[in-house]
C-alpha positions as CSV (number, residue, x, y, z in Angstrom):
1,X,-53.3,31.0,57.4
2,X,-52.2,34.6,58.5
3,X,-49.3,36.6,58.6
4,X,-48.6,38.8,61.1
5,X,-45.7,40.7,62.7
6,X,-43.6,38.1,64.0
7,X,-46.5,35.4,64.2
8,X,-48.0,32.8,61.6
9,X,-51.7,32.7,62.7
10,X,-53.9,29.5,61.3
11,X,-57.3,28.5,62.3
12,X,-56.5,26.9,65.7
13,X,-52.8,27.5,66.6
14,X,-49.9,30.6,66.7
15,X,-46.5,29.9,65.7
16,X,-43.6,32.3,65.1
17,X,-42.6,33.4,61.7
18,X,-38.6,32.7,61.6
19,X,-37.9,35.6,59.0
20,X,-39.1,39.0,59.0
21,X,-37.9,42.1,61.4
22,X,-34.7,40.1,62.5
23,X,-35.9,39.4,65.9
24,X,-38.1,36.4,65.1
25,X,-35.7,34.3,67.7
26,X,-37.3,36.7,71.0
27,X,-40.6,35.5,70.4
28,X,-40.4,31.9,70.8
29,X,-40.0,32.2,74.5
30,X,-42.7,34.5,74.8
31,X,-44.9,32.3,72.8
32,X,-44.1,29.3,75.2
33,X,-44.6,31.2,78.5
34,X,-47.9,32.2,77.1
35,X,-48.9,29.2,77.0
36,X,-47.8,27.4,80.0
37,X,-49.9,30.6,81.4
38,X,-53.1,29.5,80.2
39,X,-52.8,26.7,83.4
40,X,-53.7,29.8,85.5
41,X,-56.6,30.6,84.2
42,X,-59.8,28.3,85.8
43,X,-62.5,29.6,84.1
44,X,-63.9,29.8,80.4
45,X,-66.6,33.0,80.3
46,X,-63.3,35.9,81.1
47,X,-63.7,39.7,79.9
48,X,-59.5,40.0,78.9
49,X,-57.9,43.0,77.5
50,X,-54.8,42.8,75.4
51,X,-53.0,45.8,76.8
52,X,-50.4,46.9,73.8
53,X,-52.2,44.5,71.6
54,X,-50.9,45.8,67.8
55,X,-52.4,42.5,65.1
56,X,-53.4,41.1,68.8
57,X,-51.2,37.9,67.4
58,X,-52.3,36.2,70.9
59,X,-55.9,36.3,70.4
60,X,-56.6,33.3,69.2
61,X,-54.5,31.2,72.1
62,X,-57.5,32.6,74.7
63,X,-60.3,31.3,72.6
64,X,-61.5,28.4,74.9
65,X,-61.2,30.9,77.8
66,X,-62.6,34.2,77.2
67,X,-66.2,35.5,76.5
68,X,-64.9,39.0,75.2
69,X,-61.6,40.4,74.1
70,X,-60.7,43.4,74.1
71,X,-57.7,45.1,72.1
72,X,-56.4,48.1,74.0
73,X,-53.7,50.5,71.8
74,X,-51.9,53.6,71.8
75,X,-53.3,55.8,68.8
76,X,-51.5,55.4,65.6
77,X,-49.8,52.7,66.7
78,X,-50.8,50.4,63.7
79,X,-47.9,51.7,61.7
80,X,-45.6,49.4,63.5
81,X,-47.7,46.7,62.2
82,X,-48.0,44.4,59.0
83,X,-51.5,43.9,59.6
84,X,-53.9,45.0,62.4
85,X,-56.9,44.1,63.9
86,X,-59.7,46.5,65.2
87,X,-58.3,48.5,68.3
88,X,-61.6,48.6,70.5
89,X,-60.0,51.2,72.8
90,X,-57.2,53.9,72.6
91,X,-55.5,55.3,75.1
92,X,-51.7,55.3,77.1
93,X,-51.1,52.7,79.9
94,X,-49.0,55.9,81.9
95,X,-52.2,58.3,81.5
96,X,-53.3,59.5,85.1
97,X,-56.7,60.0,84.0
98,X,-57.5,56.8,82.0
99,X,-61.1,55.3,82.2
100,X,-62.0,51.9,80.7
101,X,-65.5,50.9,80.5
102,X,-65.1,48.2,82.6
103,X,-62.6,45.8,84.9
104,X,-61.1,42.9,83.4
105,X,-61.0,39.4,84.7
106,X,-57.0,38.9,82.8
107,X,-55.2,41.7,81.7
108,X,-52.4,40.7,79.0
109,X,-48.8,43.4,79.0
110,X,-46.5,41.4,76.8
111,X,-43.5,43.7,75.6
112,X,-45.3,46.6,76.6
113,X,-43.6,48.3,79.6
114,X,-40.4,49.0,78.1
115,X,-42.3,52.1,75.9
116,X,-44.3,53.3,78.6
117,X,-42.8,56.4,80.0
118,X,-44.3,56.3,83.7
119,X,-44.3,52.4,84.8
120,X,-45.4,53.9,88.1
121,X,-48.4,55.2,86.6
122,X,-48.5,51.9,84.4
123,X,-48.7,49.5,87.3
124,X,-51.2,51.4,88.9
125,X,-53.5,51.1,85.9
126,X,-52.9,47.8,85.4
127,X,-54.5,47.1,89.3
128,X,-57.0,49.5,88.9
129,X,-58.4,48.0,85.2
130,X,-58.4,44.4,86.7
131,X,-61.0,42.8,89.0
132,X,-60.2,41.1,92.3
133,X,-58.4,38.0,91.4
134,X,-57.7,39.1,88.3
135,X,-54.5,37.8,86.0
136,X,-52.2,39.8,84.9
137,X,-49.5,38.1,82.7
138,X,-46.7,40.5,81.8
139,X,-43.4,40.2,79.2
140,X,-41.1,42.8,79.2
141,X,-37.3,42.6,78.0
142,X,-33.9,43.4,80.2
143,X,-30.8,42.6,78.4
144,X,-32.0,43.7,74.8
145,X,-31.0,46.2,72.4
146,X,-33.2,49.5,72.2
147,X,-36.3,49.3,70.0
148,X,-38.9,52.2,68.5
149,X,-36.6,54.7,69.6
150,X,-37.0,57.6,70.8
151,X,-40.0,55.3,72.8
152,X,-38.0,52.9,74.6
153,X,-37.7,54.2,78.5
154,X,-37.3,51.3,80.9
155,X,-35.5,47.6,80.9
156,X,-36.3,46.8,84.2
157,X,-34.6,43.9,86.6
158,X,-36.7,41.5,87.5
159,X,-36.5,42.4,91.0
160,X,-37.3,46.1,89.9
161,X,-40.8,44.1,88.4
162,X,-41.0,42.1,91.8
163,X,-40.8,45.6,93.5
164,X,-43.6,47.0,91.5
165,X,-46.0,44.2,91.9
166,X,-45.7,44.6,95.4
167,X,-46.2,48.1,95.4
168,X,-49.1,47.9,93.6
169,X,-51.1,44.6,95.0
170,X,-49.6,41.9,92.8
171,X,-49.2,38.6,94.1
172,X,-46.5,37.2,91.9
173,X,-47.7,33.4,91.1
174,X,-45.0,32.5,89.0
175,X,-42.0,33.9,87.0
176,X,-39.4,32.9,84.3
177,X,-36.0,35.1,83.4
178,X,-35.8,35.0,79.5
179,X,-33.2,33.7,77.8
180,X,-29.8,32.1,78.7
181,X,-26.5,34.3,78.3
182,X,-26.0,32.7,74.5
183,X,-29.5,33.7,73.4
184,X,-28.8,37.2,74.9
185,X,-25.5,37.3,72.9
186,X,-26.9,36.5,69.9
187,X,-29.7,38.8,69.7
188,X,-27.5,41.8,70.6
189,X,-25.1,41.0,67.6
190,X,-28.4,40.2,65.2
191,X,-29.5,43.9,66.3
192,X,-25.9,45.6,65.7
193,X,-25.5,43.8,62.1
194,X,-29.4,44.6,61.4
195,X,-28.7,48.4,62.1
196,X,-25.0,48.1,60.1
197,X,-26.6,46.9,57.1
198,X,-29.5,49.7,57.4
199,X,-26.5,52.7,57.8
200,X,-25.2,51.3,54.5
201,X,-28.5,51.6,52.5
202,X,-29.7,54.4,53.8
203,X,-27.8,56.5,50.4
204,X,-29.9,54.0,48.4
205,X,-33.0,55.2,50.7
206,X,-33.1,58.6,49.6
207,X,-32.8,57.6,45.8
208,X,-35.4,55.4,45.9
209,X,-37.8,54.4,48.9
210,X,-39.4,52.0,47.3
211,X,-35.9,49.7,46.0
212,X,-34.7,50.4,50.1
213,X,-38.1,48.6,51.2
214,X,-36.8,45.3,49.2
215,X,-33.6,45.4,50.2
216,X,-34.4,45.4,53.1
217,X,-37.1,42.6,53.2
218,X,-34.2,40.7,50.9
219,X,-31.4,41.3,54.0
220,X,-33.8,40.2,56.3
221,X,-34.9,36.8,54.7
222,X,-31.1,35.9,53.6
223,X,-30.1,36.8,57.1
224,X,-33.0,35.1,58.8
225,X,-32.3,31.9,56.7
226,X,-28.3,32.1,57.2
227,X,-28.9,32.2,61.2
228,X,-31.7,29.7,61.2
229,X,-29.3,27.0,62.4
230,X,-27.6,29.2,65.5
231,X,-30.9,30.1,66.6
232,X,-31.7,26.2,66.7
233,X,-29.3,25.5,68.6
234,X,-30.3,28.4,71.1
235,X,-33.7,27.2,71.2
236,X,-32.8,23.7,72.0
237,X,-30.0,25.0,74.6
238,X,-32.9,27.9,76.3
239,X,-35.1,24.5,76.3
240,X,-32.9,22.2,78.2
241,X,-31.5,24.9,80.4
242,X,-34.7,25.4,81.4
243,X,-36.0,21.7,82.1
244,X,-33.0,21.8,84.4
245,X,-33.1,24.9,86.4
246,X,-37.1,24.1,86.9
247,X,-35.8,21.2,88.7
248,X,-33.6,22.4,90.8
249,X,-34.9,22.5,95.0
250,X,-36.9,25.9,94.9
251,X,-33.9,27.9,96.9
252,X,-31.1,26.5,94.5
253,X,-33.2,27.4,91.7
254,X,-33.4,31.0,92.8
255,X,-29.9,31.1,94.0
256,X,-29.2,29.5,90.3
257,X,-31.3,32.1,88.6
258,X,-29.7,35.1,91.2
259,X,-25.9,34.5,90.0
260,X,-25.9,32.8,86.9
261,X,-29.4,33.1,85.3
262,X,-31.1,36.2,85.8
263,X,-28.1,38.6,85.5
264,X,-27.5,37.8,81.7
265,X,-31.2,37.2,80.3
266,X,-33.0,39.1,78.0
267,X,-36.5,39.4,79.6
268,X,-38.4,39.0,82.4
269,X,-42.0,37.5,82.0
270,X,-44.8,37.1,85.6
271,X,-48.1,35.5,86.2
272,X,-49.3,38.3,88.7
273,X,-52.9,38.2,90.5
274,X,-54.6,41.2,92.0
275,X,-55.0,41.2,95.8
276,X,-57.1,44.3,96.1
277,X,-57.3,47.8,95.0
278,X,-54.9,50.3,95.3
């Protein structure tokens, strides 16, 4: 068993780690999309890059299905990290000029975009990185509080994402908005009390660094613990909520996911496929 940021990691499975940097509830849908992705994919010998990767916490979900992975970084990145494994490349996803060694049969973007500066620039390296046919599967949030600032840039719509896959040679094979209005509440408030708490230690910060850090860890697992139950019952109301609005008649649904849905979620996650070059 392994832990990394957000993730549990044993021998054959991923599971997210409720305590930790106090956003342990976002990643459970992520998780699940993830894996209801893995239907895409129809072959087992892949090259994938893991675009963003950090401790590459996915890896081991792609197992049966790739021959290579590759981790793919921005330099010095690690320090966001609890632990980290080997970045094969470095580089920035908005960089006009960036060469890999070679194209990529899936291309993995999961909370990625949001820190990229030129998404312009971004989608147009995601196409040119991929092969024909290749998958792309992208997370990125909308409704969710600002993260790793001063490098937090975009929240796109989904139909901002739909507009960019199209520009770029996506085919969009399947989509999910993140999140019901509840969920998005709640991790909203988590942030605001998260960064309260932090502007009342920061005195005991500068006296000593090292008594901060545990604090800190302390907050995190009481409050982790003490909204354990609430974000239960959001998981089990996301869950339901979405077993319904998956059977809706494909025109409700969007209609459903246009007015009610979509405008209120906290991320937007694709399954895109790459028509042709750009």
């Amino acid at each position: 068993m392994e832990f990394l940021s957000g993730f549990i990691k044993t021998k054959d499975n991923l599971y997210v780690k409720p305590w930790g940097n106090g956003m342990a509830y976002a990643n459970y849908p992520v998780l699940s999309f993830i894996k209801k992705s893995l239907k895409y994919i129809s072959s087992t010998d892949n090259n994938m890059i893991d675009i963003g990767a950090g401790d590459a916490p996915y890896k081991i979900l792609f197992k049966e299905y790739v021959k290579e992975y590759t981790t793919f970084d921005y330099p010095d990145s690690n320090k966001n990290f609890e632990k980290r494994d080997e970045i094969n490349l470095e580089g920035s996803l908005s960089d006009e000029n960036l060469k890999l060694p070679k194209k990529y049969d899936i291309a993995l973007c999961t909370e990625v975009l949001e820190h990229v500066p030129n998404l312009e620039l971004a989608f147009g390296n995601l196409n040119k990185i991929l092969e024909k046919g290749g998958l792309l599967l992208l997370t990125t949030p909308f409704l969710y509080p600002s993260h790793m600032q001063p490098y937090n840039y975009f929240h796109c719509t989904k139909y901002g994402l739909f507009e960019l896959a199209n520009r770029y040679n996506f085919e969009i094979i399947y989509y999910e908005s993140r999140g019901t209005i509840f969920s998005t509440l709640f991790l909203i408030c988590y942030s605001f009390l998260y960064q309260i708490f932090g502007i009342i230690s920061l005195p005991l910060k500068l006296i000593s660094p090292k008594l901060y850090k545990l604090v800190i860890k302390f907050y995190e697992l009481v409050f982790n613990i003490v909204t354990l139950p609430i974000q239960l019952i959001l998981y089990i109301i996301d869950k339901f909520e979405l077993i319904f609005r998956n059977n809706l008649p494909l025109k409700l649904k969007n209609k459903y996911d246009d007015v009610i849905y979509g405008k209120y979620s906290n991320g937007t996650m694709l399954v895109l496929r790459k028509k042709n070059d750009i």
